[in-house]
C-alpha positions as MATLAB code, in Angstrom:
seq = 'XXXXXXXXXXXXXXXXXXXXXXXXXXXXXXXXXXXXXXXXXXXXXXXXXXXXXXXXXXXXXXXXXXXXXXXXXXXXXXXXXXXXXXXXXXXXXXXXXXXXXXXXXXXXXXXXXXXXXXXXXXXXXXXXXXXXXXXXXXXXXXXXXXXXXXXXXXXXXXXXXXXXXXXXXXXXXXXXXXXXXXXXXXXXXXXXXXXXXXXXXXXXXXXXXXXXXXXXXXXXXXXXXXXXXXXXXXXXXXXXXXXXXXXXXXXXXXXXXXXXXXXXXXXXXXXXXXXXXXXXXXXXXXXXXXXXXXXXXXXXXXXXXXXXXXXXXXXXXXXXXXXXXXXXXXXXXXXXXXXXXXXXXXXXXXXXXXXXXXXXXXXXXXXXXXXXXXXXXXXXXXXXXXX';
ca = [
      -5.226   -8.304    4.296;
      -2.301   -7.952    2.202;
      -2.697   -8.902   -1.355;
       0.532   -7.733   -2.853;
       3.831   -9.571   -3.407;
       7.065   -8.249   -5.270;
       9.415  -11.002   -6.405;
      13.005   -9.968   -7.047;
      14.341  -12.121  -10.264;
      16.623   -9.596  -11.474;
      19.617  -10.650   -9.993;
      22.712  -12.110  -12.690;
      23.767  -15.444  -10.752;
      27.152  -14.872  -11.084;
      28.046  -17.436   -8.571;
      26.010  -20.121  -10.764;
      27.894  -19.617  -13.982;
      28.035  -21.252  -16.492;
      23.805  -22.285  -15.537;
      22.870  -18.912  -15.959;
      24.712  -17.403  -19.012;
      21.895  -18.087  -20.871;
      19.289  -19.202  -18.252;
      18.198  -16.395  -15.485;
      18.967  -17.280  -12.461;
      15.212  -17.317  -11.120;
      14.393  -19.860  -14.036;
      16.588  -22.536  -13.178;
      14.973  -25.471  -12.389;
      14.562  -27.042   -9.060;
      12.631  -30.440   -9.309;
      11.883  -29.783  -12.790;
       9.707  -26.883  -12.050;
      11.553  -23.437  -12.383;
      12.544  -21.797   -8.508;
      10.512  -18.210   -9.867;
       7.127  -20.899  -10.489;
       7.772  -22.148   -6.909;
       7.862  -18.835   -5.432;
       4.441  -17.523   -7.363;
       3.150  -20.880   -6.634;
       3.635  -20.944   -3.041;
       2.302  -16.333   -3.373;
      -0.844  -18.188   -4.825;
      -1.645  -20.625   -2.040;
      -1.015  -18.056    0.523;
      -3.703  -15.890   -1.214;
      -1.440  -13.313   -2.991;
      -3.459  -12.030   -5.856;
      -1.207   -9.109   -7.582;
       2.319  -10.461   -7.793;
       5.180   -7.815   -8.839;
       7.877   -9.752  -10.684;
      10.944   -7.150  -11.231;
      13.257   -8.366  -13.984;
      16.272   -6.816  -15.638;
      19.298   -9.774  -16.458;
      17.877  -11.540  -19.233;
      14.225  -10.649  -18.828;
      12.927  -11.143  -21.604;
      13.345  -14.993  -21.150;
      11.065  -14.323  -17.860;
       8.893  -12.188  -19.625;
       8.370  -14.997  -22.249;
       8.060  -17.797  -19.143;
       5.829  -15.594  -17.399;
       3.281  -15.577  -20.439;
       3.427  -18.887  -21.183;
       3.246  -20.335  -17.415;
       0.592  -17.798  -15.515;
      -1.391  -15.684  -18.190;
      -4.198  -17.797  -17.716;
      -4.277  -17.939  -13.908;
      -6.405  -15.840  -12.148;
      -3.288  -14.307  -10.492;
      -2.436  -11.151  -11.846;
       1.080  -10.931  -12.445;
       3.099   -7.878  -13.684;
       6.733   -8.323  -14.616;
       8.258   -4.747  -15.110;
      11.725   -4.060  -16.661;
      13.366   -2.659  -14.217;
      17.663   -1.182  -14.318;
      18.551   -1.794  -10.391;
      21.037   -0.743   -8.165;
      20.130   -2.805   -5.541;
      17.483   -4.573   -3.970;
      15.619   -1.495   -2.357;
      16.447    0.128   -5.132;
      14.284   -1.873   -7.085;
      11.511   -1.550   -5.066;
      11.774    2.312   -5.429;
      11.293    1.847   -9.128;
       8.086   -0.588   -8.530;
       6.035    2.276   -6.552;
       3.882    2.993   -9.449;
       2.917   -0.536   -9.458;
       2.007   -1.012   -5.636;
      -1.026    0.269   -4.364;
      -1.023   -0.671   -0.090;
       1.335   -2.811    2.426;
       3.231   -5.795    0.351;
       5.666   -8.315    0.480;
       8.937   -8.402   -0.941;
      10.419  -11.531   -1.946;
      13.720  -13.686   -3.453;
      12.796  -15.339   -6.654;
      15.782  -17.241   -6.002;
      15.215  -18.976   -2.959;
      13.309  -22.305   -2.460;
      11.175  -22.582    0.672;
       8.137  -23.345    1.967;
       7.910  -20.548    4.757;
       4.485  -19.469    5.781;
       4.001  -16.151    3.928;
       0.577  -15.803    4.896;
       1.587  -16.050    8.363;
       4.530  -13.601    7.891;
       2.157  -11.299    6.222;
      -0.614  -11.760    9.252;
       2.060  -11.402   11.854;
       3.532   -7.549   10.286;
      -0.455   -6.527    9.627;
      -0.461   -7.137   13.388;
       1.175   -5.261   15.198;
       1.167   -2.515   12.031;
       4.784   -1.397   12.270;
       6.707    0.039    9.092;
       8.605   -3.466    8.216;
       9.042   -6.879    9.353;
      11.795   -9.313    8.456;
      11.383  -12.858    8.475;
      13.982  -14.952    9.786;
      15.485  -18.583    9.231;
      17.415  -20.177   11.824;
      20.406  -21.472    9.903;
      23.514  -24.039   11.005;
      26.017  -20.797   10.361;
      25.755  -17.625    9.824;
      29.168  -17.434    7.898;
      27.448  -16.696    4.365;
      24.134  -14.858    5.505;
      23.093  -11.311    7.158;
      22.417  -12.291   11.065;
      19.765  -10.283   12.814;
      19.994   -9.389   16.480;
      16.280   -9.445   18.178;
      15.694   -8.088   21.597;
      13.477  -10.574   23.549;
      10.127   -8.372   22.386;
      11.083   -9.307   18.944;
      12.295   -5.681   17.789;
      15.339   -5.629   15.727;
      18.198   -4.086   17.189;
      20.913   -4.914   15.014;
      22.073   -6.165   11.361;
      25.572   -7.931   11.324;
      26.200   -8.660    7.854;
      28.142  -12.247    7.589;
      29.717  -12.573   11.158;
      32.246  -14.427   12.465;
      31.145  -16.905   15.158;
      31.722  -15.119   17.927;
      30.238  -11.207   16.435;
      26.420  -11.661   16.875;
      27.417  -12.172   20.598;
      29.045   -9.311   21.308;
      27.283   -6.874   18.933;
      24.724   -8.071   21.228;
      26.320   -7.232   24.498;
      27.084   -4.022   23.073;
      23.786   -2.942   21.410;
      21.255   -4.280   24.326;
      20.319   -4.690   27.952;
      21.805   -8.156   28.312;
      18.692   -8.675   30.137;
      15.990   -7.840   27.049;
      18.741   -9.529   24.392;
      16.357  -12.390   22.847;
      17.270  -15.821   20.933;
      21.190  -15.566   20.987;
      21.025  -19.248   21.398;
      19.943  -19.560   17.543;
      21.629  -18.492   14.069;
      19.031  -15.906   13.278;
      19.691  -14.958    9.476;
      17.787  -12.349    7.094;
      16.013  -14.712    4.724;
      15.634  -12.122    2.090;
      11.894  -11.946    3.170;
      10.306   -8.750    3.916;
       6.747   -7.330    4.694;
       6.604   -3.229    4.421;
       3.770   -0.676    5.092;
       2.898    1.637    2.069;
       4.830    4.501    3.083;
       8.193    2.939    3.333;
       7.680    4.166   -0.387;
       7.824    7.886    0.612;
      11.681    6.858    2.869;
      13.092    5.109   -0.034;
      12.028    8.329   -2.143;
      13.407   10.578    0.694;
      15.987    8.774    0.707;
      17.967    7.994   -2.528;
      21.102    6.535   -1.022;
      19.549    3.547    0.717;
      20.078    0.751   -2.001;
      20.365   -2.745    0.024;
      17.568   -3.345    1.861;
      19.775   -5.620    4.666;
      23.011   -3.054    4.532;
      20.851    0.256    4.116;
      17.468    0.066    4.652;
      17.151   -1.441    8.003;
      19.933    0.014    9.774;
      18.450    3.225    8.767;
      15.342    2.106    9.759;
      16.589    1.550   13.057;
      19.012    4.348   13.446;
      16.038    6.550   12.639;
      13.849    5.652   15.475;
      11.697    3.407   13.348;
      10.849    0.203   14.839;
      11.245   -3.133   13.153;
      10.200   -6.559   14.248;
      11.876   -9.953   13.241;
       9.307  -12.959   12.393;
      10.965  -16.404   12.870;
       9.650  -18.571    9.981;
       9.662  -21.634   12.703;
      10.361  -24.923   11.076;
      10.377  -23.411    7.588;
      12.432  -25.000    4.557;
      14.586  -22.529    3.046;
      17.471  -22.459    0.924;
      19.244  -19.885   -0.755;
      20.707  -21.597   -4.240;
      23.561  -19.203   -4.779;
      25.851  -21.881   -5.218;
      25.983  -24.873   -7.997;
      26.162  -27.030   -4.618;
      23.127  -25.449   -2.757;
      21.170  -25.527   -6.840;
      22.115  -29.153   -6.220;
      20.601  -29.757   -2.427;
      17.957  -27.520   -2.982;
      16.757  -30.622   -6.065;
      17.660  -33.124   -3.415;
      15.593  -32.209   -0.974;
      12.397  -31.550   -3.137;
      12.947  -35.102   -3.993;
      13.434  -36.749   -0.237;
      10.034  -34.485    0.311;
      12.104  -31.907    2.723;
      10.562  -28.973    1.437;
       6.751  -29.952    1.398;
       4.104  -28.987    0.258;
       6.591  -27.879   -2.497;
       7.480  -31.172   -4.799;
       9.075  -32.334   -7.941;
       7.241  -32.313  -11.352;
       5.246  -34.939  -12.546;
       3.333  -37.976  -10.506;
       4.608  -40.090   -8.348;
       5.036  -43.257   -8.400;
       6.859  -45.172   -5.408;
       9.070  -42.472   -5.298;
       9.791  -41.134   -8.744;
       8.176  -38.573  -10.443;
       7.292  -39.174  -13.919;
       6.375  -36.462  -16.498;
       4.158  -37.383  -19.816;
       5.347  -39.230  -22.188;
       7.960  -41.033  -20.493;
       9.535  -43.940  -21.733;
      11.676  -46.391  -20.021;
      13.701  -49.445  -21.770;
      14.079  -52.574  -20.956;
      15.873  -53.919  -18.333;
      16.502  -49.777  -17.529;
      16.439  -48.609  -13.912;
      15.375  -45.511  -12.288;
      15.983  -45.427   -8.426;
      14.283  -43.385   -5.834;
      14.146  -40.629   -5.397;
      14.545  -39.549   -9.085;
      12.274  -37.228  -10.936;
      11.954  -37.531  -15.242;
      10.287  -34.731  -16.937;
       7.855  -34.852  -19.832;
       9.386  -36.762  -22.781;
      12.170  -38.193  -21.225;
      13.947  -41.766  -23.084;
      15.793  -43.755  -20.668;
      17.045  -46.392  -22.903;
      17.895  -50.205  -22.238;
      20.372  -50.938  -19.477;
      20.842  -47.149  -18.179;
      20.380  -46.875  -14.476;
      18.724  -42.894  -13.255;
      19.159  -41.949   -9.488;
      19.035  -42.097   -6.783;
      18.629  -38.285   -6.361;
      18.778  -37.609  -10.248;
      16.464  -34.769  -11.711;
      16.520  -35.341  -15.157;
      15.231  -32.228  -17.802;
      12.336  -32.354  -20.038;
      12.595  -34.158  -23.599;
      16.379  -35.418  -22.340;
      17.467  -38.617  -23.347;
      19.670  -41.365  -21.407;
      21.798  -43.813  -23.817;
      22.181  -46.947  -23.598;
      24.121  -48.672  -20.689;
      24.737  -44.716  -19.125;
      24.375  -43.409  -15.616;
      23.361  -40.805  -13.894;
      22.857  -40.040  -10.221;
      22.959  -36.860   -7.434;
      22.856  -34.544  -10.221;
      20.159  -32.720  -12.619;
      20.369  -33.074  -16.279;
      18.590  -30.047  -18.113;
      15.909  -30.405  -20.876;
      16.807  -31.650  -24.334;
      20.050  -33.374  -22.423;
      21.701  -36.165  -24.345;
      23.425  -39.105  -22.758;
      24.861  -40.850  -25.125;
      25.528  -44.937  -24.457;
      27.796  -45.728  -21.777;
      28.115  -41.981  -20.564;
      27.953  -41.619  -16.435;
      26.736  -38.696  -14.710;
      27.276  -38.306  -11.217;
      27.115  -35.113   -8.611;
      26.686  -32.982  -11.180;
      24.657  -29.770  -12.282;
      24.169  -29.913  -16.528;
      22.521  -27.372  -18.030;
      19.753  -27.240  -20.786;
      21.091  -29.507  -24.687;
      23.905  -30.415  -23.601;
      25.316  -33.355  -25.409;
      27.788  -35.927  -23.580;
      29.745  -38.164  -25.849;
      29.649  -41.758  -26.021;
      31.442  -43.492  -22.536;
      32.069  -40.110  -21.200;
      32.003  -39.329  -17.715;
      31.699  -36.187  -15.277;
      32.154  -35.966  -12.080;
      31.009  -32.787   -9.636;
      31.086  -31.385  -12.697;
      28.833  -27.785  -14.253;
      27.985  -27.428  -17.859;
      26.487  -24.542  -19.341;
      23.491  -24.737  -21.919;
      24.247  -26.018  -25.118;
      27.906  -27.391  -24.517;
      29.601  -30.538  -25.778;
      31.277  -32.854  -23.846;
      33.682  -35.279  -25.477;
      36.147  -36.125  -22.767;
      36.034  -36.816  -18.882;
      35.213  -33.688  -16.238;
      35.577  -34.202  -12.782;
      36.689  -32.594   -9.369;
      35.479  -29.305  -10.314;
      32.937  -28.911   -7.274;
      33.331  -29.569   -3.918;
      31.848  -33.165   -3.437;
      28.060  -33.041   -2.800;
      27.419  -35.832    0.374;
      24.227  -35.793    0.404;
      23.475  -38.733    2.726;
      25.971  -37.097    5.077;
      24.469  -33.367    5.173;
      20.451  -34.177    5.363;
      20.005  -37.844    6.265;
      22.920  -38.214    8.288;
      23.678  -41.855    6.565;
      26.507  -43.474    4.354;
      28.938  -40.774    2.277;
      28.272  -41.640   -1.243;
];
């Protein structure tokens, strides 16, 4: 049974600046609970017991988290310092820390696949790797994978147009064996490995990526790789301030169970310690507060609103579709709305921001708005109203 799990978190989150100048990407917050505890969380319940966490952009603030958040578990968790080239790369410089077959996983991702079954399914039928895969809308942003109707991997198209993973097909298989074409098959990022893919990442310096080197070569090679479809999974990959956004909406409308915001809830809001609501305040499902939070008289919170630890909503403000980081001020009259606001930042008196990011710290003294593409939430996941 395979006990070991490596979690990626070393990745910069370019994409997600300004969140993750100062925050790593893996410790932004999703439902007031960072995406990295999610991950271990979810390693836990599947009965992981040594988790790998390899860090490198900012690490030391995941180092710190780390510490704080799982030294006392009975999980035994080992975050190395590790310098990267890629993701397989990475591994390569974790083999002194794995000792049999393991998992390698995003620490960036929210889902709740099945990684117990994943891991069950690749002890199976004891290849060299397995790949689990999500079946997506569109494959325009993610590596599709081309199974033959046994459920070997024949072929890696990385981001393909709409009409590729058809005739990469065509030209790669026996139409007749060519399996699932009728579904957007894409790499989640998910991997299970026997030991001695060790020895071929060793053997083989030059094979970096994992999706654009490893595999391929894998395949090329004669090895043989099977594709797991994680079958009715939630999974997300928050590369984008928009998906960071969704990814807190749908841990609120309870898409992503067993995963779930922070707190208790309570007809649909999740309330932290401490929190403290004024009078004549309202806080509309689904909304999530995190330990400490004010909501002062008159302020409205949500729907969809994730708001920070120890953050503070003035007087007559609003905020809705959008997370508001810990130790956030809104100051009286300020609204909020589709927007992702990092950790102390302060928004002036009457201010507002619209699809709107703020890094950590920042200052906002005049209006923001129309800097992301407009976040319809209704429209994308409940198919409802535009909002």
């Amino acid at each position: 049974m395979i006990k070991t799990a490596v979690v990626l978190a070393g990745g910069k989150g370019v994409r997600l600046r300004p969140l993750t100048l100062r925050t790593p990407k893996p410790l932004l917050p999703v439902g007031n609970i960072p995406m990295l505890d999610h991950i271990i969380g979810s390693l836990a319940r599947a009965g992981f017991e040594r988790i790998v966490v390899a860090v490198n952009y900012l690490g030391w603030r995941i180092l710190e988290h780390l510490l704080r958040r799982w030294a006392e578990s009975s999980l035994e968790v080992i975050a190395p310092l590790v310098e990267p080239l890629d993701t397989a790369d990475a591994v390569r410089k974790l083999r002194s820390f794995i000792d049999g077959d393991f998992l390698v996983v995003m620490g960036d991702v929210v889902t709740n696949m099945d990684l117990r079954g994943f891991a069950d399914f690749h002890e199976r039928w004891g290849g060299i790797a397995s790949v689990a895969l999500v079946d997506v809308p569109s494959l325009r942003d993610f590596g599709a994978v081309v199974l033959d109707k046994e459920g070997r991997v024949v072929h890696f198209v990385e981001k393909p147009r709409y009409d590729e993973v058809y005739i990469v097909s065509l030209a790669y298989c026996d139409p007749s064996r060519v399996g699932l074409l009728h579904k957007n098959l894409a790499n989640s990022g998910f991997y299970a490995f026997s030991y001695s893919i060790l020895d071929v990442l060793d053997d083989n310096p030059h094979l970096m990526d994992f999706g654009r080197h490893v595999f391929p070569w894998l395949i090329e090679s004669g090895y043989e790789v099977r594709g797991w479809e994680a079958v009715d999974a939630y999974w997300i990959d928050v590369g984008r301030p928009q998906a960071y956004l969704l990814a807190n909406f749908d841990l609120l409308a309870g898409a992503a169970s067993p995963l779930q915001p922070y707190g208790e809830n309570y007809r649909g809001v999740w309330y932290g310690n401490g929190v403290r609501v004024g009078s004549e305040a309202t806080v509309i499902p689904p909304s999530a507060l995190g330990d400490g939070v004010e909501v002062e008289s008159g302020a409205v919170v949500g729907p969809y609103a994730v708001v920070g630890h120890g953050a503070r909503i003035g007087r007559g403000s609003r905020v809705s579709y959008s997370v508001l980081g810990d130790d956030s001020v809104l100051e009286e009259g300020a609204v909020v709305r589709q927007c992702a606001v990092g950790r102390g930042v302060h928004v002036a008196p009457g201010c507002t921001l619209e699809r709107a990011v703020v890094g950590d710290g920042e200052r906002v003294s005049g209006a923001i708005e129309a800097l992301l593409e407009p976040v319809i939430y209704e429209k994308l996941r409940l198919g409802g109203a535009e909002i």
